[in-house]
N, CA, C and O atoms as a GROMACS GRO file, in nm:
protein
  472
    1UNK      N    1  -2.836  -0.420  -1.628
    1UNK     CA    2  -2.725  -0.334  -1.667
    1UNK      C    3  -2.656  -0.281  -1.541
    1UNK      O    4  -2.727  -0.252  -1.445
    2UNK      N    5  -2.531  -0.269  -1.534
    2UNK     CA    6  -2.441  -0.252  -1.418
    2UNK      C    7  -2.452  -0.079  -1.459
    2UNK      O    8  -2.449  -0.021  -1.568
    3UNK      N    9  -2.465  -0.030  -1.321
    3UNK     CA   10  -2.413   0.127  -1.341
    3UNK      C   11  -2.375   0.189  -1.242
    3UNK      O   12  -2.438   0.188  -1.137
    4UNK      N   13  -2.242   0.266  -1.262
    4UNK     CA   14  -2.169   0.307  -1.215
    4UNK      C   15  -2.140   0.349  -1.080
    4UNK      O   16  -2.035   0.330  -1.018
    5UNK      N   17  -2.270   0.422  -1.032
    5UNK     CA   18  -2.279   0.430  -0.949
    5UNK      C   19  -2.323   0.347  -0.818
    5UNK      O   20  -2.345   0.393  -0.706
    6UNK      N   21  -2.329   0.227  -0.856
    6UNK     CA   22  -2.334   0.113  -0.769
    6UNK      C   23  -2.245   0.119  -0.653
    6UNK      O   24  -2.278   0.110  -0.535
    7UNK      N   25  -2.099   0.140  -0.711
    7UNK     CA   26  -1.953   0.148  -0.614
    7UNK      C   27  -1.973   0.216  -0.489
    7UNK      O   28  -1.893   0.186  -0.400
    8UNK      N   29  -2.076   0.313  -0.458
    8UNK     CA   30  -2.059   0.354  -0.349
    8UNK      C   31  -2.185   0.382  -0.297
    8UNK      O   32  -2.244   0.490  -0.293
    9UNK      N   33  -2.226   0.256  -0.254
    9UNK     CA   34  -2.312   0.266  -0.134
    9UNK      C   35  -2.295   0.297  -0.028
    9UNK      O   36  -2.186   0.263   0.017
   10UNK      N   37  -2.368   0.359   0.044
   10UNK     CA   38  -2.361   0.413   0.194
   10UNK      C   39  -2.415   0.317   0.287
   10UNK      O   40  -2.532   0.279   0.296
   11UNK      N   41  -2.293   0.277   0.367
   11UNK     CA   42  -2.367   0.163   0.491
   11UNK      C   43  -2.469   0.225   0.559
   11UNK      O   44  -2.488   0.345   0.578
   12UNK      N   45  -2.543   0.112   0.601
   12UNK     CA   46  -2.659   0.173   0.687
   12UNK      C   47  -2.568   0.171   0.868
   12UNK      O   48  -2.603   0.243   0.962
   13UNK      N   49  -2.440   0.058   0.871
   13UNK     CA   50  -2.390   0.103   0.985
   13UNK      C   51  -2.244   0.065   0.911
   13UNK      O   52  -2.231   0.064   0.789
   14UNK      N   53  -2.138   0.034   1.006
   14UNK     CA   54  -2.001   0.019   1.005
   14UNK      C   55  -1.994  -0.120   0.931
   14UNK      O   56  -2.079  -0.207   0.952
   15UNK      N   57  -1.893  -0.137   0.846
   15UNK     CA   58  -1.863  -0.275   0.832
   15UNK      C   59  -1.690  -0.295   0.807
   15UNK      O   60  -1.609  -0.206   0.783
   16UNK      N   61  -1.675  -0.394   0.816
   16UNK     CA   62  -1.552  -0.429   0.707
   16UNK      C   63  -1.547  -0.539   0.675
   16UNK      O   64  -1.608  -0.615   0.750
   17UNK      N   65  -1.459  -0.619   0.523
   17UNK     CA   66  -1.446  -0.675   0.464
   17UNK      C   67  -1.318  -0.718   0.424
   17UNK      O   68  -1.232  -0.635   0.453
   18UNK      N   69  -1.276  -0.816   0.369
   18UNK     CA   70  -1.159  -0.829   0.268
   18UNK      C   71  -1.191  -0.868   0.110
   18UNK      O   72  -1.248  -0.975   0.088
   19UNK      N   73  -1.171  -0.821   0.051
   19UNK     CA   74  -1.184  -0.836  -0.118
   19UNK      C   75  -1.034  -0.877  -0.172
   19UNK      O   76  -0.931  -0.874  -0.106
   20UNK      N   77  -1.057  -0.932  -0.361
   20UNK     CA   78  -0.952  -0.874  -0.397
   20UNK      C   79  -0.971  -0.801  -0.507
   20UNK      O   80  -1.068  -0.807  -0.583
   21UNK      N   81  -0.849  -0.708  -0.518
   21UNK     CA   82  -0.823  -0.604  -0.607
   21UNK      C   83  -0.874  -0.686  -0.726
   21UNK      O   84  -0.864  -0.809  -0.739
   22UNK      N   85  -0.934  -0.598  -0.815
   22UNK     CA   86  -0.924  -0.638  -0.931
   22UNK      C   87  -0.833  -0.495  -1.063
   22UNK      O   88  -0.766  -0.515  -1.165
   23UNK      N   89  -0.874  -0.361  -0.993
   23UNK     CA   90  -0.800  -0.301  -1.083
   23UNK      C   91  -0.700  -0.223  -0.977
   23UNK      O   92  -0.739  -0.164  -0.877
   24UNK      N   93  -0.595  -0.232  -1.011
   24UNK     CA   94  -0.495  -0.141  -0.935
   24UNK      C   95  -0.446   0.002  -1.001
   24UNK      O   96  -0.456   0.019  -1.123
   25UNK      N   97  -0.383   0.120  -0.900
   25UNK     CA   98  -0.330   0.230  -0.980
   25UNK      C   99  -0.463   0.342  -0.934
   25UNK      O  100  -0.550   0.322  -0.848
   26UNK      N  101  -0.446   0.448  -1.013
   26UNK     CA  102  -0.574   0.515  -1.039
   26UNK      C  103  -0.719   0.499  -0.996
   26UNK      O  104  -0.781   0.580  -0.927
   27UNK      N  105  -0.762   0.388  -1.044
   27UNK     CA  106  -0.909   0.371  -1.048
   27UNK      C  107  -0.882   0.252  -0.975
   27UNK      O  108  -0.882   0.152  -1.048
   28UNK      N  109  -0.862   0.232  -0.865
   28UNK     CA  110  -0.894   0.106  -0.755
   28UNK      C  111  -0.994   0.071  -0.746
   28UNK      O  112  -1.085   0.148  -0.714
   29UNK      N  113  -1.011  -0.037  -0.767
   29UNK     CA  114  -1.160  -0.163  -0.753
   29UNK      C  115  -1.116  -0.288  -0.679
   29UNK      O  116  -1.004  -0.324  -0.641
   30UNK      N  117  -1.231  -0.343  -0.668
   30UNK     CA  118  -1.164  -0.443  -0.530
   30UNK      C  119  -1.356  -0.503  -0.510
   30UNK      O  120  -1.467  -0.473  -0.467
   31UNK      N  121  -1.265  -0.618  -0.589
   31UNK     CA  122  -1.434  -0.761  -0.570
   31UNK      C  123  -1.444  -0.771  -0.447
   31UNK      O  124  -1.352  -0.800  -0.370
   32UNK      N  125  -1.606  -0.736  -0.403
   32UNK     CA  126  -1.633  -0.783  -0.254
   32UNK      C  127  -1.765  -0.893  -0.266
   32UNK      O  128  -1.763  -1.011  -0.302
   33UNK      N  129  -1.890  -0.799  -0.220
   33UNK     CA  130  -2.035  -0.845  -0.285
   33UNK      C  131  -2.057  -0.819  -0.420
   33UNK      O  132  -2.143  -0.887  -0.476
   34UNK      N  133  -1.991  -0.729  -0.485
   34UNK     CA  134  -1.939  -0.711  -0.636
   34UNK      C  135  -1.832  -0.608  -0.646
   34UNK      O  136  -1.756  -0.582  -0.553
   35UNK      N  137  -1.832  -0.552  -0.764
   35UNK     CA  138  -1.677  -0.518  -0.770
   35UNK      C  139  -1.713  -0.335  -0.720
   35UNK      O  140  -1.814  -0.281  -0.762
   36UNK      N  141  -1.643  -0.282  -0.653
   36UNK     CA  142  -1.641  -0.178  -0.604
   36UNK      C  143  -1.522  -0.059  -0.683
   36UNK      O  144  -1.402  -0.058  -0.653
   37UNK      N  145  -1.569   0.013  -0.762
   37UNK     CA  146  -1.440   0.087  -0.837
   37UNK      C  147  -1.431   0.219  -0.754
   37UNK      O  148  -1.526   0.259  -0.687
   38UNK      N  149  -1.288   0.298  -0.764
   38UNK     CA  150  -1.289   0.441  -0.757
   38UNK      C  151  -1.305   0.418  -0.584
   38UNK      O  152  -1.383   0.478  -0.510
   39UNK      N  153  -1.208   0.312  -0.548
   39UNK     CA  154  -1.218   0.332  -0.354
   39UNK      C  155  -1.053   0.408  -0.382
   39UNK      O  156  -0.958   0.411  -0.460
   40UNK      N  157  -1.103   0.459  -0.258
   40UNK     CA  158  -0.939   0.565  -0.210
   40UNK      C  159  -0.897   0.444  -0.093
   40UNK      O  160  -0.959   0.356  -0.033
   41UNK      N  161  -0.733   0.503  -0.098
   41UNK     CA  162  -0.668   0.403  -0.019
   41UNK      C  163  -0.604   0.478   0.080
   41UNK      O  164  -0.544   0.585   0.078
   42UNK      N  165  -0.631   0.402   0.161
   42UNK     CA  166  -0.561   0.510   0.335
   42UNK      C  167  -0.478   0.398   0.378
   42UNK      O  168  -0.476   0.276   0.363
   43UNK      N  169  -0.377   0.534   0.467
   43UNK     CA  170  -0.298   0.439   0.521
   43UNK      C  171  -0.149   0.536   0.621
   43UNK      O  172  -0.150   0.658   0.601
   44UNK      N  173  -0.092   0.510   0.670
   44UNK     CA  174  -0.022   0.634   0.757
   44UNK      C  175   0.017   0.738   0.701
   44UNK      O  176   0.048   0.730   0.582
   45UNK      N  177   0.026   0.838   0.755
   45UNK     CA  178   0.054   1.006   0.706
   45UNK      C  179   0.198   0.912   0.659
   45UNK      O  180   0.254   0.818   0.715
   46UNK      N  181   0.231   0.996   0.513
   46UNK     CA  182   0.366   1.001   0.471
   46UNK      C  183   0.392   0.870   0.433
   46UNK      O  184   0.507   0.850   0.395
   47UNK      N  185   0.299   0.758   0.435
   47UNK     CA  186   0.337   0.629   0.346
   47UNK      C  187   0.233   0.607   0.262
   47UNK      O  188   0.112   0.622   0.278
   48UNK      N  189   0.332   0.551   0.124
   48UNK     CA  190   0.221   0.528   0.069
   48UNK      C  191   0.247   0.398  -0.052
   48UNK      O  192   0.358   0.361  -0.091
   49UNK      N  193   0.160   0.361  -0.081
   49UNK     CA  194   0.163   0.186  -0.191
   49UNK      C  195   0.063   0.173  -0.219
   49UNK      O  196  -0.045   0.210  -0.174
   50UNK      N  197   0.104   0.101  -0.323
   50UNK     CA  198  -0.075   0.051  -0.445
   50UNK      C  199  -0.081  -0.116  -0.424
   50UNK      O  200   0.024  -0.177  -0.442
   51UNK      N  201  -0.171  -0.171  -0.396
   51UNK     CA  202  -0.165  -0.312  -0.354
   51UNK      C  203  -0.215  -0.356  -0.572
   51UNK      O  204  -0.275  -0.303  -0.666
   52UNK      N  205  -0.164  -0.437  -0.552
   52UNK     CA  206  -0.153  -0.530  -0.684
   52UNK      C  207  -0.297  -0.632  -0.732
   52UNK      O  208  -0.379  -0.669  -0.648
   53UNK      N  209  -0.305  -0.655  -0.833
   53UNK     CA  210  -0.430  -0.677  -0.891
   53UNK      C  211  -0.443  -0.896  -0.823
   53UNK      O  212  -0.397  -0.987  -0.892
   54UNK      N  213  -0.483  -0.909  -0.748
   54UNK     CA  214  -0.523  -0.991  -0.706
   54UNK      C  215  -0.467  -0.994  -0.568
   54UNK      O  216  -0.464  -1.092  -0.495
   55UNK      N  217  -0.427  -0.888  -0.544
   55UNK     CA  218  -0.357  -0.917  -0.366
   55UNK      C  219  -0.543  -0.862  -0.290
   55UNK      O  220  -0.626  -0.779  -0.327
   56UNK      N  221  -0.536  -0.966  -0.168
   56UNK     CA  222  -0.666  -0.906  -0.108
   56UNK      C  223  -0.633  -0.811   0.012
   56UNK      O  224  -0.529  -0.795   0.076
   57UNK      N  225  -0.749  -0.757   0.020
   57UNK     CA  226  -0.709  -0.644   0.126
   57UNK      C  227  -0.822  -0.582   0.209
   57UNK      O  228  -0.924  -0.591   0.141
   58UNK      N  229  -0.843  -0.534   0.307
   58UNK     CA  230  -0.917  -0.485   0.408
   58UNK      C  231  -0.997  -0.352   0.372
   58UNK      O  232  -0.942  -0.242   0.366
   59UNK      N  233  -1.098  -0.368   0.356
   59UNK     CA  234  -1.236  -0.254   0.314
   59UNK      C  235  -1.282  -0.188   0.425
   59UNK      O  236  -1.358  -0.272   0.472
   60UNK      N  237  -1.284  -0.106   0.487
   60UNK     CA  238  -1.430  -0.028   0.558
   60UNK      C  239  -1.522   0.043   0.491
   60UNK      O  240  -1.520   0.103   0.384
   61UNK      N  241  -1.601   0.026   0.574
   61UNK     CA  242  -1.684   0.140   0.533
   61UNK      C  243  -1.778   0.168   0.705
   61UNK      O  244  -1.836   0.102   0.791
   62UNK      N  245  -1.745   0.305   0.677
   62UNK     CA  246  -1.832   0.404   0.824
   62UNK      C  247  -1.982   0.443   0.794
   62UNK      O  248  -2.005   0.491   0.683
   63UNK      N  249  -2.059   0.432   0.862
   63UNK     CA  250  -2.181   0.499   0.831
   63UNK      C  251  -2.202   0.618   0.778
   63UNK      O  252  -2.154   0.728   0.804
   64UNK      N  253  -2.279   0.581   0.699
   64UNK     CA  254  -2.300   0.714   0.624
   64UNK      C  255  -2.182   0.720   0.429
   64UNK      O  256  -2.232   0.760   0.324
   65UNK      N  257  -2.037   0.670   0.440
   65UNK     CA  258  -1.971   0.684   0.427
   65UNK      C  259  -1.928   0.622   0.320
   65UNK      O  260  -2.022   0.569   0.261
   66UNK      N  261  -1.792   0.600   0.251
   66UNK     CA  262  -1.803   0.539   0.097
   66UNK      C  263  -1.693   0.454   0.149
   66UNK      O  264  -1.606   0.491   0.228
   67UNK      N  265  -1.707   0.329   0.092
   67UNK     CA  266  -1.571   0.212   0.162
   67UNK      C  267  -1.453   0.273   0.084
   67UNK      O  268  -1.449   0.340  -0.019
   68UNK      N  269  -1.354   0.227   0.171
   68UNK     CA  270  -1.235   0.253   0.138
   68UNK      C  271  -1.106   0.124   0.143
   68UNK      O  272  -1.144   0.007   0.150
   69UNK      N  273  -1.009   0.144   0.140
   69UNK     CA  274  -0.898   0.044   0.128
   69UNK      C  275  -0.826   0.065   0.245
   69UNK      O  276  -0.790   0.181   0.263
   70UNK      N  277  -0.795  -0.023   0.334
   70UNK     CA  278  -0.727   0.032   0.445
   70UNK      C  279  -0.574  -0.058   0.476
   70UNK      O  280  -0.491  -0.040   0.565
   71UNK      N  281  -0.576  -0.136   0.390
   71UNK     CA  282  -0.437  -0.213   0.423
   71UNK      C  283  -0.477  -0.334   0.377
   71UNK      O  284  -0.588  -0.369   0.336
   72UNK      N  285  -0.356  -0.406   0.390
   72UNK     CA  286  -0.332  -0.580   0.332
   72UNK      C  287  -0.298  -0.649   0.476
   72UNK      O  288  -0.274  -0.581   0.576
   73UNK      N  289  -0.299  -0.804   0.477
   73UNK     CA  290  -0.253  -0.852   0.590
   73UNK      C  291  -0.128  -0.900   0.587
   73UNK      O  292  -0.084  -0.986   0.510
   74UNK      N  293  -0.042  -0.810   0.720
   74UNK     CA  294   0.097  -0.792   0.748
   74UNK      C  295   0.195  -0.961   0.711
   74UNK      O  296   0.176  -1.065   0.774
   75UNK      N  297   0.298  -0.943   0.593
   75UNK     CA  298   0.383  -1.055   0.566
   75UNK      C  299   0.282  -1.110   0.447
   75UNK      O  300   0.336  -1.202   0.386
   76UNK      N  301   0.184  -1.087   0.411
   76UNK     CA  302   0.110  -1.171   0.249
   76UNK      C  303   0.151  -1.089   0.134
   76UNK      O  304   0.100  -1.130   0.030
   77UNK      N  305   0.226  -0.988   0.120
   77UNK     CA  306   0.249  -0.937   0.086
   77UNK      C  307   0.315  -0.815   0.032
   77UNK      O  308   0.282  -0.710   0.086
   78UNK      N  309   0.422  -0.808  -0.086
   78UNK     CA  310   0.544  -0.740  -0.109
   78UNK      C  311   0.494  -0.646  -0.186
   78UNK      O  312   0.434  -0.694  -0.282
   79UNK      N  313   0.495  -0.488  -0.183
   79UNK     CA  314   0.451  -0.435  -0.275
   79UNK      C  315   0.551  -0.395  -0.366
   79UNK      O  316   0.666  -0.420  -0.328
   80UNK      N  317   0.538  -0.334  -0.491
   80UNK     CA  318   0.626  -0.310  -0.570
   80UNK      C  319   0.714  -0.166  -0.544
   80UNK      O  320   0.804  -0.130  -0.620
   81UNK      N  321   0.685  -0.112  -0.459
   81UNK     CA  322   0.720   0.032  -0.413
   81UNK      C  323   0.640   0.081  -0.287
   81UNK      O  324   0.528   0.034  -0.267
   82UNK      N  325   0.694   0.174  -0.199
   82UNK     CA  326   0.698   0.218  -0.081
   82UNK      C  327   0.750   0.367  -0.144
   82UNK      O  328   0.854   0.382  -0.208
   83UNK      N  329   0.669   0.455  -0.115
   83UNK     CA  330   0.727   0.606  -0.078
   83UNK      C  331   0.690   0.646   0.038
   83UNK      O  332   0.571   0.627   0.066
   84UNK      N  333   0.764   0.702   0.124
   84UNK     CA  334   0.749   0.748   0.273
   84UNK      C  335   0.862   0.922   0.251
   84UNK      O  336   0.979   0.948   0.221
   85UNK      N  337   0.756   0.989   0.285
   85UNK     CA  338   0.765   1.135   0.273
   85UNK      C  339   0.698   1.193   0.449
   85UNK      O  340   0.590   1.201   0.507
   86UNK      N  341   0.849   1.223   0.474
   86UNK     CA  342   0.816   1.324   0.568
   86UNK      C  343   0.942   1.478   0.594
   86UNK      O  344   1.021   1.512   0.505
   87UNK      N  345   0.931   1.549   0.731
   87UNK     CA  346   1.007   1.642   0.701
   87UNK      C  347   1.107   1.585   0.757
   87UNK      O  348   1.200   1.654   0.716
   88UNK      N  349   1.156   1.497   0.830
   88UNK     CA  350   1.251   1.434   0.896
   88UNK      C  351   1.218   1.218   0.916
   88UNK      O  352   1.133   1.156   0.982
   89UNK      N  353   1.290   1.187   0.857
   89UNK     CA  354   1.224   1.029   0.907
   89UNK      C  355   1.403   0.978   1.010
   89UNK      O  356   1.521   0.978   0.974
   90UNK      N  357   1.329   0.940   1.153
   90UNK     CA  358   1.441   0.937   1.276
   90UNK      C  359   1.405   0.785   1.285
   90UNK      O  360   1.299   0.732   1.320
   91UNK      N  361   1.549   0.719   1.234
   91UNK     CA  362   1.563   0.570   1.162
   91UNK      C  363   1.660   0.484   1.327
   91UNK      O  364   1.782   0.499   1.334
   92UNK      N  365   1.588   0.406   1.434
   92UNK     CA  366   1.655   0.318   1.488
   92UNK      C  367   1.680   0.187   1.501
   92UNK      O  368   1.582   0.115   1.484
   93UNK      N  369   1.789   0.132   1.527
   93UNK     CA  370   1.794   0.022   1.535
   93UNK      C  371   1.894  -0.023   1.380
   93UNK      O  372   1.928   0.064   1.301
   94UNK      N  373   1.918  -0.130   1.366
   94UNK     CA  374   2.014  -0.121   1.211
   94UNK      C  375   1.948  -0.111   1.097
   94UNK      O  376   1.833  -0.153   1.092
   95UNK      N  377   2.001  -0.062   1.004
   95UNK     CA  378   1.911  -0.084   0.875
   95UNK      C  379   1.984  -0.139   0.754
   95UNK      O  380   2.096  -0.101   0.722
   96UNK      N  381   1.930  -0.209   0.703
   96UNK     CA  382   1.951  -0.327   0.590
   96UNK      C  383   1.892  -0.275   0.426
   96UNK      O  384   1.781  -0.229   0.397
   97UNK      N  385   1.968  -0.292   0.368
   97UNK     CA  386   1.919  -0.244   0.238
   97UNK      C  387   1.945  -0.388   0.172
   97UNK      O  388   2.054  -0.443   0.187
   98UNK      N  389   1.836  -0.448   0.094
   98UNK     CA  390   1.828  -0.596   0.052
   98UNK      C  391   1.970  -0.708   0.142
   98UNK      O  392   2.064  -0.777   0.103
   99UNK      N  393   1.913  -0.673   0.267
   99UNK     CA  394   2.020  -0.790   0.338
   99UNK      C  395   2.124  -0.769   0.401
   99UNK      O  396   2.160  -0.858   0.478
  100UNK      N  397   2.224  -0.622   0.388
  100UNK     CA  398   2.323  -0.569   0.397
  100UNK      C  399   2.294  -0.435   0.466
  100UNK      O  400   2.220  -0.342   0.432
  101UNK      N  401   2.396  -0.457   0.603
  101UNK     CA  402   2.387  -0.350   0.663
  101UNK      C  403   2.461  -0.196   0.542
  101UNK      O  404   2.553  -0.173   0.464
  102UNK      N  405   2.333  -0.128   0.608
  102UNK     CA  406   2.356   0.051   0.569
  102UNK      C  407   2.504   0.069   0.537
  102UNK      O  408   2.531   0.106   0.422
  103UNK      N  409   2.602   0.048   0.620
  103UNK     CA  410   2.741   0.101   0.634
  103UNK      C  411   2.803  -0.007   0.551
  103UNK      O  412   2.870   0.068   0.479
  104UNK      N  413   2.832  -0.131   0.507
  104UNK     CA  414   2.860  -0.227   0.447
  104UNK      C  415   2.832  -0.150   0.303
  104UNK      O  416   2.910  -0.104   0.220
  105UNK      N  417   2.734  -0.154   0.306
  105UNK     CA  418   2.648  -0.136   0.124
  105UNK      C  419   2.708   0.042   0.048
  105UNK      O  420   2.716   0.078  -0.069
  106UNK      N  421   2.739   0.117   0.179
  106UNK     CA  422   2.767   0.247   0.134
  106UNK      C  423   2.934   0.240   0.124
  106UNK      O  424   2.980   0.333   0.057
  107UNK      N  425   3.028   0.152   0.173
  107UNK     CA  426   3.108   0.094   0.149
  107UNK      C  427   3.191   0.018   0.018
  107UNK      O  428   3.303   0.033  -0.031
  108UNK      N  429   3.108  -0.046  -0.004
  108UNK     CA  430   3.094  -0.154  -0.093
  108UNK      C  431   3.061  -0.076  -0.221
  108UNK      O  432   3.131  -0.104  -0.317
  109UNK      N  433   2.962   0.022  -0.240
  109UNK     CA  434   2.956   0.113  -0.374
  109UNK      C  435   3.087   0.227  -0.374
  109UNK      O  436   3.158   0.261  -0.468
  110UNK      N  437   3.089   0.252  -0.291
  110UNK     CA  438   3.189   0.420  -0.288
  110UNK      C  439   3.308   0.324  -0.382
  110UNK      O  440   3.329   0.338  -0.502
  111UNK      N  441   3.389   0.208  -0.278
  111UNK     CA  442   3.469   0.119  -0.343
  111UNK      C  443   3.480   0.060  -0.489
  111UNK      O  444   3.579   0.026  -0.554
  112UNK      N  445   3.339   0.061  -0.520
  112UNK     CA  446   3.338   0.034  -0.675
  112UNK      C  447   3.357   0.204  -0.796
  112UNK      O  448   3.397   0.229  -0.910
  113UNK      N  449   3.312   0.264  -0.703
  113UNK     CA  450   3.315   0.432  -0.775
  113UNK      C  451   3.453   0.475  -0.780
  113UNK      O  452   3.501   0.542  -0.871
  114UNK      N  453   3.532   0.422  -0.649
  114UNK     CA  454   3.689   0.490  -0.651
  114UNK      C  455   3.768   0.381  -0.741
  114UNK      O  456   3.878   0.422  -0.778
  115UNK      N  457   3.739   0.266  -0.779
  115UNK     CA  458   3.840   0.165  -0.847
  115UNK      C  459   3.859   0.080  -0.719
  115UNK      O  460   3.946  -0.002  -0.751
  116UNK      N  461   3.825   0.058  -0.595
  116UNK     CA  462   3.863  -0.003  -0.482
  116UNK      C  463   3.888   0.037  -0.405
  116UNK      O  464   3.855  -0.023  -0.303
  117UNK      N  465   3.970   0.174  -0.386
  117UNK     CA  466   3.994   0.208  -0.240
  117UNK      C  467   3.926   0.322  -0.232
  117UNK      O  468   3.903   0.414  -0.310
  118UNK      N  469   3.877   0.280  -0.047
  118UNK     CA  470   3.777   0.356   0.021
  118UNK      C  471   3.905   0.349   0.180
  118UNK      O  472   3.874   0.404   0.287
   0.00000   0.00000   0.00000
């Protein structure tokens, strides 16, 4: 009989892994040596994403400590949303909103809001 408390073993030292998700959202699980439920997901102050139910992804676990989710590998994957919360976010270099520069795209809507002229 599987029970519950299986999910969080305490390493005897450091490890990491890659699994894949099996439940996403809420209750994150993620097949490794078996399925691991109820891991928390870290990742930079002020960003944040839920990796998707078969995307694989990078486990630690610290001594002593309960594994966790620490990221996916960079370009395998698109998540369905990005929230990034801070008190100021200082944006360089150009920025593209699906393909289209910032100033183009804020352009291009105002123009559709006035009937055409901007």
């Amino acid at each position: 009989m599987w029970l519950s408390g299986q999910q969080r073993r305490p390493a005897e030292s450091g490890e990491g892994q890659t699994g894949t998700v099996t439940i996403s959202g809420g209750e994150l699980a993620v097949e490794l040596d078996s399925e691991r439920r109820g891991l928390e997901l870290y990742g930079p102050a002020g960003y944040r994403w839920t990796p998707k139910v078969g995307e694989r992804v990078l486990v630690i676990q610290g001594r002593g400590e309960d594994p966790c989710v620490v990221g996916t590998k960079t370009g395998a994957y698109v998540p369905d949303r990005v929230t990034i919360e801070a008190g100021s976010i200082d944006l360089n270099g150009q920025v593209l909103i699906g393909g289209v520069p910032l100033e183009s795209y804020i352009i291009s809507h105002m123009s559709g809001l006035m009937g055409g002229e901007v």
